[in-house]
Backbone as CSV, one residue per row, in Angstrom:
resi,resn,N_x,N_y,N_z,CA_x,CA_y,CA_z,C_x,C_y,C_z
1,UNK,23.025,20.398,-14.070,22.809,20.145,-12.649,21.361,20.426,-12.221
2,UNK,20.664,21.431,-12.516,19.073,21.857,-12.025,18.532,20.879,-12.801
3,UNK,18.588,20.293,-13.568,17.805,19.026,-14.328,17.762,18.000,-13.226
4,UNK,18.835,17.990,-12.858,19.393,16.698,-11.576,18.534,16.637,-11.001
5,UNK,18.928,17.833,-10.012,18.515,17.825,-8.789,16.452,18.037,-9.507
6,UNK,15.871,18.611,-10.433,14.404,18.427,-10.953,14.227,16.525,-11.386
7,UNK,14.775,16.228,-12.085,14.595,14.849,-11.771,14.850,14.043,-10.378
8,UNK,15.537,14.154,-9.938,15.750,13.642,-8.653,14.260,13.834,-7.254
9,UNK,13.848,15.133,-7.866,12.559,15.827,-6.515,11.321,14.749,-7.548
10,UNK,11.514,14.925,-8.961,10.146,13.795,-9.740,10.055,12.067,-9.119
11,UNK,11.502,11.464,-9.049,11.445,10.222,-8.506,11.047,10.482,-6.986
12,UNK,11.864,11.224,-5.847,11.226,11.273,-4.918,9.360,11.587,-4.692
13,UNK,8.584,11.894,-5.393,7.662,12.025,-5.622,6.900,11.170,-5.585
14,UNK,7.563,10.537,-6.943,7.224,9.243,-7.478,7.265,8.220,-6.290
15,UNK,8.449,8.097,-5.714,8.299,7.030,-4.724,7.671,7.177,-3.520
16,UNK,7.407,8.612,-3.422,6.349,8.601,-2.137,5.317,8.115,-2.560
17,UNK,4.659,8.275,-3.489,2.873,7.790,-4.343,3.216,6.514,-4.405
18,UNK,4.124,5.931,-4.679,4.168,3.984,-4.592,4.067,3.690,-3.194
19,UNK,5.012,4.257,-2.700,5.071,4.262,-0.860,3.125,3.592,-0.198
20,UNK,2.835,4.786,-0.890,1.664,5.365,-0.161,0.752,4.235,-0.935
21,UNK,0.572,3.918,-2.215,-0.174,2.718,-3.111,0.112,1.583,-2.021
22,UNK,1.533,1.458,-1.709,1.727,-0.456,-1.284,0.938,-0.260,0.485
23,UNK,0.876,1.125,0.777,0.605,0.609,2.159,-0.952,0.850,2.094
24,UNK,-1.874,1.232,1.535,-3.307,1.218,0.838,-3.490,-0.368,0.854
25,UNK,-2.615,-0.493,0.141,-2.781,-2.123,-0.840,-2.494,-3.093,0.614
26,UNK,-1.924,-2.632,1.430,-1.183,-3.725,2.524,-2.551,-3.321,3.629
27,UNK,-2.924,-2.732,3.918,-3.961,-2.223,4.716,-5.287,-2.928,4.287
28,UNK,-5.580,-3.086,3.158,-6.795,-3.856,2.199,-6.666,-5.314,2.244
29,UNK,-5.518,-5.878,1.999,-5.217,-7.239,2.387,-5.454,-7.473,3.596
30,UNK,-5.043,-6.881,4.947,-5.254,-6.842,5.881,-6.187,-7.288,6.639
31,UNK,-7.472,-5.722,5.823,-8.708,-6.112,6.591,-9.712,-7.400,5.620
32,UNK,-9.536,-7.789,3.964,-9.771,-8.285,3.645,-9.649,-9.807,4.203
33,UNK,-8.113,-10.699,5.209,-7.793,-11.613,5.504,-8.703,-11.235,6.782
34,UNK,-8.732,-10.219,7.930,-9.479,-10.200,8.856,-10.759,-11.248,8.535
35,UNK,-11.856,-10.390,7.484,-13.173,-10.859,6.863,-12.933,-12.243,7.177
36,UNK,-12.127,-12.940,5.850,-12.074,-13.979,5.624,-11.694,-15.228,7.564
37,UNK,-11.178,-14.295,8.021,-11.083,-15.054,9.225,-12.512,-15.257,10.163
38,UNK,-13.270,-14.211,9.617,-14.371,-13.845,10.752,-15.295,-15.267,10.222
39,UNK,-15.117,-14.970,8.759,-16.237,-16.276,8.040,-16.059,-17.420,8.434
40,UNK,-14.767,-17.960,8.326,-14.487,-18.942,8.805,-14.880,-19.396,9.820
41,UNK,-14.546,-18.393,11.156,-14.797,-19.078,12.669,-16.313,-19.154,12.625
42,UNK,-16.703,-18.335,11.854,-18.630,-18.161,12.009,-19.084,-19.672,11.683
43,UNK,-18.243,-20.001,9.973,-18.554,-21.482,9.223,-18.114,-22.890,10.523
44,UNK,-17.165,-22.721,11.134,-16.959,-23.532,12.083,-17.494,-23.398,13.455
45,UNK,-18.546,-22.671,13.904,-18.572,-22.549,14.984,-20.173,-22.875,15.218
């Protein structure tokens, strides 16, 4: 059972640090598509 519940606190861990990677990663896309929007209206305007 203490193995359990010690594996169980490692995945919760684990999935907070992915958590935290995808919303890094979602935040970067973000401002990266921003950029790409700014260029654009600049190239068309």
């Amino acid at each position: 059972m203490p193995s359990e519940m010690k594996r169980l606190r490692e995945l919760e861990q684990e999935n907070a640090r992915l958590k935290k990677i995808v919303a890094d990663l979602s935040l970067d896309k973000e401002m990266l598509q921003d950029v790409i929007k700014r260029k654009l209206v600049a190239i068309v305007a």
